[in-house]
C-alpha positions as CSV (number, residue, x, y, z in Angstrom):
1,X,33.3,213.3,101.4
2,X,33.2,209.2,101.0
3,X,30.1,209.9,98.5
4,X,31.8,212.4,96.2
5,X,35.1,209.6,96.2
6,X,32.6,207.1,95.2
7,X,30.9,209.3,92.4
8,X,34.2,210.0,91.3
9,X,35.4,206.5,91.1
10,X,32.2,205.4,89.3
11,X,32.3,208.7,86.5
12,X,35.8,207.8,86.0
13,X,34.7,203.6,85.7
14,X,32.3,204.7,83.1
15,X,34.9,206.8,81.4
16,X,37.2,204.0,80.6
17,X,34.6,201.6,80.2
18,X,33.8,203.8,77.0
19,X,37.2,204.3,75.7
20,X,37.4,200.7,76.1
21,X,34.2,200.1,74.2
22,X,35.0,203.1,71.6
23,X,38.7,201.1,71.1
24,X,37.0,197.8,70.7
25,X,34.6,199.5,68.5
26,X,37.1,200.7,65.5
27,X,39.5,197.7,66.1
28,X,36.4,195.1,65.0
29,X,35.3,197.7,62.7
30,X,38.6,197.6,61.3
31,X,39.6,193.4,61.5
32,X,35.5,193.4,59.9
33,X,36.7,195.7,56.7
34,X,39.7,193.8,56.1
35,X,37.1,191.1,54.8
36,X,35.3,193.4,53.0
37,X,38.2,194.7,50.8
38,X,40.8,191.8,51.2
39,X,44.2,192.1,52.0
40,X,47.6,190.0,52.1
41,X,46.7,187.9,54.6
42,X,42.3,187.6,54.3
43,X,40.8,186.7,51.4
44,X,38.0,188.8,50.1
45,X,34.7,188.1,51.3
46,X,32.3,190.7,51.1
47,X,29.1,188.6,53.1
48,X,31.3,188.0,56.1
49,X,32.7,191.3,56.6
50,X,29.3,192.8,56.1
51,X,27.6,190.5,58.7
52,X,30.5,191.8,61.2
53,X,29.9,195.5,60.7
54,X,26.0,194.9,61.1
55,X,26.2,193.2,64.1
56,X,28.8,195.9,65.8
57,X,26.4,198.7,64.0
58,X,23.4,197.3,65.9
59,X,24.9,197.1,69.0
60,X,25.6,201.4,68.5
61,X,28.9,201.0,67.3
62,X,29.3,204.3,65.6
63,X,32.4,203.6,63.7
64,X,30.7,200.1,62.3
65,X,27.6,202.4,61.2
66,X,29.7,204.9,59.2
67,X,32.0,202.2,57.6
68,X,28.6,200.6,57.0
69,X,26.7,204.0,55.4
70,X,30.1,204.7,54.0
71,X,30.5,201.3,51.8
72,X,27.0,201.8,50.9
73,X,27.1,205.4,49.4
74,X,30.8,204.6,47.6
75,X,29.5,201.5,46.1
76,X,26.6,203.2,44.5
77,X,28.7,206.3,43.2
78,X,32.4,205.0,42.5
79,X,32.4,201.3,42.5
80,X,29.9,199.9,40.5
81,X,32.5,201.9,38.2
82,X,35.3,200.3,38.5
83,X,37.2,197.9,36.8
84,X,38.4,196.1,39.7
85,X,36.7,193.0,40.9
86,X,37.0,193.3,44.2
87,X,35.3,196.4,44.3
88,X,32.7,195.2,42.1
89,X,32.2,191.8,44.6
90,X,31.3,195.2,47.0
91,X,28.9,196.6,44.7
92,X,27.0,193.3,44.8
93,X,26.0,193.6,48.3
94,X,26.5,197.4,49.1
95,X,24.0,199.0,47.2
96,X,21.5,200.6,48.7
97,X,21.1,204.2,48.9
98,X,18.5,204.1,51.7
99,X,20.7,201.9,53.8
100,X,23.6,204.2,53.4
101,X,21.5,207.4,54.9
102,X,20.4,205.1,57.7
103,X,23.8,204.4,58.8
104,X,25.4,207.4,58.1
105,X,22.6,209.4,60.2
106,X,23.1,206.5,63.1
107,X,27.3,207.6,63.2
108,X,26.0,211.5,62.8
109,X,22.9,211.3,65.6
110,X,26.9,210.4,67.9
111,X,28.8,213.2,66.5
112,X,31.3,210.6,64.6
113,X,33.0,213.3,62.6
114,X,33.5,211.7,59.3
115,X,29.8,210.5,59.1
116,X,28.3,214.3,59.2
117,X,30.7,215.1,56.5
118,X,29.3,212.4,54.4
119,X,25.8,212.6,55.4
120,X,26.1,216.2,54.4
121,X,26.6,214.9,51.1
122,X,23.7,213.0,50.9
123,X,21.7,215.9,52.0
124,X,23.7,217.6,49.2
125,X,22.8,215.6,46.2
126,X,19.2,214.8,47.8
127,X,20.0,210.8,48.2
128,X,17.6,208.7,50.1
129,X,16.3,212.4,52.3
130,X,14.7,215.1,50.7
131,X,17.6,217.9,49.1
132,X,18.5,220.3,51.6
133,X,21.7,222.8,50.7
134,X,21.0,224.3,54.0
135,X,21.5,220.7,56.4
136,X,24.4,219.8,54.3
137,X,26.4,223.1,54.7
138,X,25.4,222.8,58.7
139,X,26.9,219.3,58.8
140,X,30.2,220.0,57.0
141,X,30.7,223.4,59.2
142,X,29.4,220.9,62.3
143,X,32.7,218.6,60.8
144,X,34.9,220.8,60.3
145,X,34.6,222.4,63.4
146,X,35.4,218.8,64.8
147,X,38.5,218.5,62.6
148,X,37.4,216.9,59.7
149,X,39.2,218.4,56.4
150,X,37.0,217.0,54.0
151,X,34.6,218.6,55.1
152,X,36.5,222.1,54.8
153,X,37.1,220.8,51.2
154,X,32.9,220.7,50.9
155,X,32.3,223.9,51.5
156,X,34.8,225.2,49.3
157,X,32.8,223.3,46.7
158,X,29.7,224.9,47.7
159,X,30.8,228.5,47.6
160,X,32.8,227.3,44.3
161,X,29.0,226.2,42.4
162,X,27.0,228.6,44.9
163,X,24.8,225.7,46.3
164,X,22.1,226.5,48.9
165,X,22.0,229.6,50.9
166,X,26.0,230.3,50.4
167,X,26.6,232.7,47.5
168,X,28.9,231.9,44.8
169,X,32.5,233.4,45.8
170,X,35.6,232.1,43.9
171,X,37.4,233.6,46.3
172,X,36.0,231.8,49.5
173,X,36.5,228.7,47.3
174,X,39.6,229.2,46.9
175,X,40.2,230.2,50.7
176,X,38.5,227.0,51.8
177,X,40.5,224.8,49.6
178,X,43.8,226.7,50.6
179,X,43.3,225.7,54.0
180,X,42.1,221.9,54.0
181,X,44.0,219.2,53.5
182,X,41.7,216.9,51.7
183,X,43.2,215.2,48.5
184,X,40.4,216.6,46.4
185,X,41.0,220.4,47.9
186,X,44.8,220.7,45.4
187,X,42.9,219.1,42.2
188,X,40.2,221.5,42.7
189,X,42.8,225.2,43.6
190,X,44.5,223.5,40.4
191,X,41.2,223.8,38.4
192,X,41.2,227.3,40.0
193,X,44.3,228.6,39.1
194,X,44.3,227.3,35.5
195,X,41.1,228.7,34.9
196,X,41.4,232.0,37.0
197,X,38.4,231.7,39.2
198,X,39.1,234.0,42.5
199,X,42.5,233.9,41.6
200,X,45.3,235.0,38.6
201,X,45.7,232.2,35.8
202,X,48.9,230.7,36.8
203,X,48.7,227.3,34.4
204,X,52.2,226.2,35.7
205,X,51.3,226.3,39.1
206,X,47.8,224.7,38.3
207,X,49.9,221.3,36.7
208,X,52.1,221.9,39.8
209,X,49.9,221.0,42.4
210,X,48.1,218.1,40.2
211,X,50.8,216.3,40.2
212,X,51.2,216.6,43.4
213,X,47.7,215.7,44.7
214,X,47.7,212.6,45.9
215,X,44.8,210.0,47.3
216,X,42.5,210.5,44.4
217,X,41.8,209.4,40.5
218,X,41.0,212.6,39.3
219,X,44.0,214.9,39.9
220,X,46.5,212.2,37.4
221,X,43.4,212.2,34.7
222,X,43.4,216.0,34.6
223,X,46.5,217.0,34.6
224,X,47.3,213.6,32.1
225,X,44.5,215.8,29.9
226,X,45.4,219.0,30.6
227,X,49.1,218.0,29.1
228,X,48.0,216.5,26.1
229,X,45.5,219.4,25.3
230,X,48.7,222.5,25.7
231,X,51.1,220.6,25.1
232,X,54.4,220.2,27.7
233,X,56.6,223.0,26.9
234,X,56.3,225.5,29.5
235,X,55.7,228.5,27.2
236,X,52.6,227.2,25.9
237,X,51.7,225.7,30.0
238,X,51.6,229.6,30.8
239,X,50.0,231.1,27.5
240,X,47.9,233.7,29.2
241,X,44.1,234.0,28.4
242,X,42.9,235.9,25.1
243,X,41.2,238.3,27.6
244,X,40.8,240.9,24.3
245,X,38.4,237.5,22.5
246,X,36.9,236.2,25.7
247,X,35.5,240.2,26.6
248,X,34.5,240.5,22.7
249,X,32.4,237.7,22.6
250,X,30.6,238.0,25.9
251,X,30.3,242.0,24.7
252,X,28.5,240.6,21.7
253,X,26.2,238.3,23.4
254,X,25.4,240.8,25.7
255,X,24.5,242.9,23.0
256,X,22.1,240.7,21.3
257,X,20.5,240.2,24.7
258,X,20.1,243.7,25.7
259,X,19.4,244.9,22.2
260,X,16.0,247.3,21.9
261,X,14.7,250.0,20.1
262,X,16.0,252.5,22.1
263,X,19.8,251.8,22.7
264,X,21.0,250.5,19.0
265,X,21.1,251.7,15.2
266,X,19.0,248.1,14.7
267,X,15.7,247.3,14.0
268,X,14.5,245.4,17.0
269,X,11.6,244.5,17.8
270,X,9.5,242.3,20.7
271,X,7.6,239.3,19.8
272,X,5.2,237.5,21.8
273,X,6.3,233.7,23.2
274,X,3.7,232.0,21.5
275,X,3.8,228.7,19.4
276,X,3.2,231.1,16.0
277,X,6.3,233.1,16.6
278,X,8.2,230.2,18.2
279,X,7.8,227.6,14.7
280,X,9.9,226.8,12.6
281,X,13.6,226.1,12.2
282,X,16.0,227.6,14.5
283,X,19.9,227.1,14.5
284,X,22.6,228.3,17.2
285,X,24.6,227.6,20.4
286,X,24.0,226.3,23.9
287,X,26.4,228.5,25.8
288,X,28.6,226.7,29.1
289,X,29.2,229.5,31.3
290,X,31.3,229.0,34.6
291,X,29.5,229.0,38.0
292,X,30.0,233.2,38.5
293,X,28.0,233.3,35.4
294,X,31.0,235.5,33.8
295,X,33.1,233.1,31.6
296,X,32.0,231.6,28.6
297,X,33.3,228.0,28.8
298,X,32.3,226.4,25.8
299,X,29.4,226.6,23.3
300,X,27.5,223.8,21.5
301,X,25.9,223.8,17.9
302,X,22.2,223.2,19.0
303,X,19.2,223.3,16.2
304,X,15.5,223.0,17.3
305,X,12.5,223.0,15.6
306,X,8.7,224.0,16.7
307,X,5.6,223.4,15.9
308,X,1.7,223.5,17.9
309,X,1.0,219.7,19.4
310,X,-2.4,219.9,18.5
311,X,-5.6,222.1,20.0
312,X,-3.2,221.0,23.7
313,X,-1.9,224.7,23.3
314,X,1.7,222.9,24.1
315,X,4.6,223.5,21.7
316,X,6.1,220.3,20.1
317,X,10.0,220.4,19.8
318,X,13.0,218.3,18.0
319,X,16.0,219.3,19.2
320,X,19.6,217.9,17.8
321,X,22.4,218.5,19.5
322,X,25.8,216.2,18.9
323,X,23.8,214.1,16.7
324,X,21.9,213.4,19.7
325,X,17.9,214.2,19.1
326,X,15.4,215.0,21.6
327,X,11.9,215.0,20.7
328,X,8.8,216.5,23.3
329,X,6.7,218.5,24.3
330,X,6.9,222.0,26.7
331,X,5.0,224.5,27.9
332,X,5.6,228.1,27.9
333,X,4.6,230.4,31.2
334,X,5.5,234.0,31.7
335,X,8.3,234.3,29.7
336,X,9.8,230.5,30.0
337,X,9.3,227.3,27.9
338,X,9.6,224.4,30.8
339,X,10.6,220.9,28.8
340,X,9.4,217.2,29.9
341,X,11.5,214.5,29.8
342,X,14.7,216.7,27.6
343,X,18.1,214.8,28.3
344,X,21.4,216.1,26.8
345,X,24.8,214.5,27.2
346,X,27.9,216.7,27.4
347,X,31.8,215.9,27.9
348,X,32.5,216.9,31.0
349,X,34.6,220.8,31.4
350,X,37.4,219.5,33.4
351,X,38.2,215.5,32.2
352,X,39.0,214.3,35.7
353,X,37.6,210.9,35.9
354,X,38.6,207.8,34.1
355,X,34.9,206.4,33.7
356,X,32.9,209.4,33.2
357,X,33.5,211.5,30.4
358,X,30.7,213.1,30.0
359,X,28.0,213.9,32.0
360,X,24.0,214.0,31.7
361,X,21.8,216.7,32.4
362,X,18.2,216.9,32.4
363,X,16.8,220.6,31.0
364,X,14.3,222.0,32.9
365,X,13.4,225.1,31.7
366,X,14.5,227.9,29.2
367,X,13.7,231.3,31.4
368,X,13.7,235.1,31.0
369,X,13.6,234.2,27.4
370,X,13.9,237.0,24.6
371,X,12.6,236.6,21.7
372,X,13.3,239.2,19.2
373,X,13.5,240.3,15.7
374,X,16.3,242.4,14.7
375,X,16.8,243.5,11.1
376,X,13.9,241.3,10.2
377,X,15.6,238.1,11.6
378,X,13.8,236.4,14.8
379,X,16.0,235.6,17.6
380,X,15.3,233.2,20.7
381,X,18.0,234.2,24.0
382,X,17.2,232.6,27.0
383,X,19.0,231.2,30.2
384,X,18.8,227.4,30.3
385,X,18.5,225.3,33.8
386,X,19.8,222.2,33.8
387,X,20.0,219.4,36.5
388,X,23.4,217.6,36.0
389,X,22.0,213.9,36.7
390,X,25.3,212.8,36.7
391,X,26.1,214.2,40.0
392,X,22.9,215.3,41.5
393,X,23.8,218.8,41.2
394,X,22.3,221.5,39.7
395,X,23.9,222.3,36.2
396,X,26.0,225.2,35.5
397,X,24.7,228.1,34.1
398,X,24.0,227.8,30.4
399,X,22.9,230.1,27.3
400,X,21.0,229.4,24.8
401,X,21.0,231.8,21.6
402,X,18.9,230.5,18.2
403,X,18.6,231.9,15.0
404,X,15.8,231.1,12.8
405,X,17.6,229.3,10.4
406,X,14.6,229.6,7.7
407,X,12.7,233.2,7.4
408,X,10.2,234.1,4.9
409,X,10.0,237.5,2.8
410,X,6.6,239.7,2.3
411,X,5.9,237.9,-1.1
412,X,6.1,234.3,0.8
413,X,9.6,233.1,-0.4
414,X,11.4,231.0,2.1
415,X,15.3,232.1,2.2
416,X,18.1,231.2,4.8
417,X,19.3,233.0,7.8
418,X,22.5,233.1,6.5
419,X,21.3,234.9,3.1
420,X,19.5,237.2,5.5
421,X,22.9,238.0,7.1
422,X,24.7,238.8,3.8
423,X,21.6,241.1,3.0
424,X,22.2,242.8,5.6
425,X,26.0,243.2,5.7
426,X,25.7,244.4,2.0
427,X,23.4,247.3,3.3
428,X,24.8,250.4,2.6
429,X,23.1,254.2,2.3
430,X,20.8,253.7,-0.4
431,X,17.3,253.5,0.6
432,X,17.6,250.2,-1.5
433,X,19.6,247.0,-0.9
434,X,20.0,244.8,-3.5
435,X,22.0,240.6,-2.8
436,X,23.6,239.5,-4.6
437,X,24.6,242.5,-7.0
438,X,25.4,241.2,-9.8
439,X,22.8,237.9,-9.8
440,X,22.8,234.9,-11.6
441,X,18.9,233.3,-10.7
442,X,17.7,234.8,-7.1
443,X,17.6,238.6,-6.4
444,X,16.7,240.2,-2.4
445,X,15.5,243.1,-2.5
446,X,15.4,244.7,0.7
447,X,14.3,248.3,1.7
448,X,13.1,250.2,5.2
449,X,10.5,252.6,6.0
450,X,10.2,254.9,7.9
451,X,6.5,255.4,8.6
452,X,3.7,253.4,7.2
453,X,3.6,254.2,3.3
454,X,1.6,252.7,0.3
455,X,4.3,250.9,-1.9
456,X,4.7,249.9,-5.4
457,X,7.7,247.6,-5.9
458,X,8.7,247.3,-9.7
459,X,12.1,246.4,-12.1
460,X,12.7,246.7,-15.7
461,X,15.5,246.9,-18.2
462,X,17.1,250.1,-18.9
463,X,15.6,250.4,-22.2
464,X,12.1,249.4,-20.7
465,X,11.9,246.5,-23.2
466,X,11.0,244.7,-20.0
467,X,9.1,245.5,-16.5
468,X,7.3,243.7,-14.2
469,X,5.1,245.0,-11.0
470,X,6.3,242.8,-7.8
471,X,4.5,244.9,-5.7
472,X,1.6,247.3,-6.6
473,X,0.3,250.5,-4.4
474,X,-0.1,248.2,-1.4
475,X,-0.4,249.8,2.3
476,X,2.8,248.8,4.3
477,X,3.7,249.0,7.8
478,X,7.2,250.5,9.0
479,X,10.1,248.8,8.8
480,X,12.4,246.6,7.1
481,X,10.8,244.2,3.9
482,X,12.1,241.9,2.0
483,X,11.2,240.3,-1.2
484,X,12.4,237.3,-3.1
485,X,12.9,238.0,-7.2
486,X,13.1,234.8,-9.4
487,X,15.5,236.1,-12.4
488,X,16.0,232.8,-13.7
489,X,14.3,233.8,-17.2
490,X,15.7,237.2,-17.5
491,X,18.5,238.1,-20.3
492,X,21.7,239.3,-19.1
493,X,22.1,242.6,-18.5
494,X,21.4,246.0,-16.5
495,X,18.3,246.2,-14.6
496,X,16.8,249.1,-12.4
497,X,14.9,248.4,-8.9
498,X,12.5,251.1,-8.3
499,X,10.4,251.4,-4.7
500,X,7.6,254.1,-4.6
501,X,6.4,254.9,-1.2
502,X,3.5,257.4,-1.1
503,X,4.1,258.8,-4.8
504,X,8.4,259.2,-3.8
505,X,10.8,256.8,-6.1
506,X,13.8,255.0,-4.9
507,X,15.9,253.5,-7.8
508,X,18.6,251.7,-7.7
509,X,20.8,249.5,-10.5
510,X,21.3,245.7,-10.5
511,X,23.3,243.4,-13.0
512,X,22.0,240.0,-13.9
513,X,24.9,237.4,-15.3
């Protein structure tokens, strides 16, 4: 009995000794940080406070390690940012990226709550370790188990951009933010509710809980954006979303993207990814959709052009968008073009931080790309992946949908997309269609067959004084042509079009001003 008294009286020795230790741990971790950042009674100095951390971290002070891996990984990412000069003194000797991993993992490897949290974050945006969705979700669910709401906020954030093995799920988000009490978790429900992801657009109580987020810069910049963008009046706060628009135009994208020969009144056809079908001029939109995929965000004027690099079999390409240009080269792979070295800058979606208003993104790839002709005017749809470099997080998902901006009828006339457009909105029953009717110098005429046919394509004044052959008994493929007609030297007046296909005549009338 005298030997388990003395085992007792030993475990519980031990016991205090490392409550004492833990307590003399934090409170020289905390007199160390007070020289880091300064206060009202120590001046700032950055060297000496950093000296007194390390020494407490290598003696396996785990609160010393995680303030250390903590200063380290906020210097890099927020205070080489800032304006303030104390910060920046901190940036000056915290500012290694390996060194915060290190640390962190040291505080982690002794279950020190708030370090997992934040070494999940590393292992989230692939800093210092190799990226791994999987080990950051299993530290934050490790933290939060533990107590730690930021880490409840995390993986709200990872169901909210459907990062690793977690599936996107506004409404987990949304749970997960509900239920932490992490200063970021209200800014990013507010970004929820204004937007309706997982829940009902409710703008009012969106600027509601801005205001009232507290212990962060973003929250005050977004909702100081989000006033000045709808304005203050509470009627326009809770203008609901034009639902009827936002289903139109995603019903006409998808539309253009499912279009084939068998489901629409269109001529579509299929054409081959290859650097012959892919050069040339091509004008349209790069498409911000929301993390579900679902909502169409925000779109981009984007033009590329693209021509063959050489005998390399590679395709060249320019690309301008916001006056910014691109030039490289890319490769295309079963269906996909993957780019080298293709940067873009866009504003940021939500404008939530002072010192970063846009962010960078570095395109990878253009996949599961379409390209199409339909009515005679190539089309390039394709998903785009982007990295956002900015945050070291894959980008959202993104659209891209080109026009060529510069086609080319049977008789080798170059003519506009847009001209193309008006051709084909001024279609009407008439085997023939005729743009512009009446025409001053250029005439399209456009017509479709329906099976391969030997053509003559002729026009001539209505009292035959004049008549001139475009197009004589050649053999034609089915489908839609177009020619261009140079009527700069014709007198004003009535004119007839006439298409013969395999001995039948098509006429139809045209005035020239």
């Amino acid at each position: 009995m005298k030997h388990i008294y003395l085992g007792i009286f030993f475990m519980l020795t031990l016991s205090l000794s490392a409550q004492r230790r833990s307590a003399y741990c934090s409170i020289a971790s905390i007199k160390a940080l007070s020289h880091v950042y300064g206060d009202d009674l120590i001046l700032q100095d950055v060297n000496k406070g950093y000296e007194l951390l390390k020494k407490l971290a290598d003696e396996g002070c785990a609160e010393a390690q995680y303030q250390l891996g903590y200063l380290y990984y906020k210097s890099d990412y927020d205070y080489r940012l800032s304006d303030d000069e104390a910060l920046q003194n901190i940036y000056q000797v915290f500012n290694d990226r390996d060194a915060a991993f290190s640390y962190l993992k040291k505080a982690a490897d002794q279950d020190h709550v708030k370090a997992l949290s934040y070494l999940g974050d590393l292992y989230r945006k692939g800093i210092a370790c190799v990226l791994s969705y999987d080990k950051a979700l299993a530290l934050y669910e490790q933290a939060y188990e533990l107590g730690d709401q930021k880490a409840g906020y995390d993986i709200g954030y990872c169901y909210f951009k459907g990062l690793g093995s977690v599936d996107q799920d506004y409404t987990q988000a949304v749970s997960w933010f509900d239920k932490s009490d992490y200063a970021m978790s209200n800014h990013w429900l507010a970004i929820c509710y204004f937007y309706g992801y997982g829940v009902t657009v409710d703008k009012a109580k969106a600027l509601d809980l801005l205001s009232k987020s507290e212990g962060n810069l973003n929250s005050p910049t977004l909702l100081a954006h989000l006033e000045t963008q709808y304005g203050n009046a509470p009627e326009g706060l809770l203008t609901p979303v034009d639902e009827q628009a936002e289903a139109e135009e995603k019903e006409a994208l998808e539309a253009l993207v499912e279009a084939d020969e068998y489901n629409n009144d269109k001529e579509v056809k299929a054409l081959e990814l290859n650097v012959n079908n892919l050069k040339g001029e091509w004008q349209g939109q790069l498409i911000d959709l929301d993390y579900s995929g679902e909502k169409i965000m925000r779109q981009s004027p984007i033009s590329f052009s693209f021509k063959k690099e050489g005998k390399t079999g590679r395709v060249a390409y320019t690309s301008v968008i916001d006056s910014t240009e691109n030039k490289g080269v890319a490769v295309t792979l079963d269906h996909a073009l993957y780019f080298k070295n293709f940067n873009i800058s866009l504003p940021r979606l939500y404008k939530d931080h002072p010192k970063i208003p846009n962010y960078k993104y570095s395109v990878l790839a253009a996949t599961n790309i379409a390209l199409k002709s339909i009515d005679g005017i190539p089309y390039f749809i394709a998903q785009i992946e982007t990295k956002n470099t900015t945050t070291d997080e894959p980008g959202a998902p993104k659209l891209l949908v080109l026009i060529n901006s510069k086609l080319t009828t049977e008789n080798g006339v170059e003519i506009s997309a847009e001209l193309m457009e008006q051709l084909l909105q001024a279609q009407g029953d008439n085997f023939i269609t005729l743009y512009p009717n009446p025409f001053v110098d250029d005439l399209l005429i456009q017509y479709d067959l329906e099976t391969n046919a030997t053509t003559s394509v002729d026009i001539y004044s209505l009292d035959m004084s004049f008549t001139q052959a475009i197009l004589h008994e050649q053999p034609q493929t089915k489908g839609k042509k177009v020619y261009h007609y140079d009527g700069r030297s014709l007198k004003k007046g009535l004119y007839v079009v006439r298409v013969t296909t395999n001995g039948e005549a098509h006429t139809k009338l045209i005035a020239k001003n």
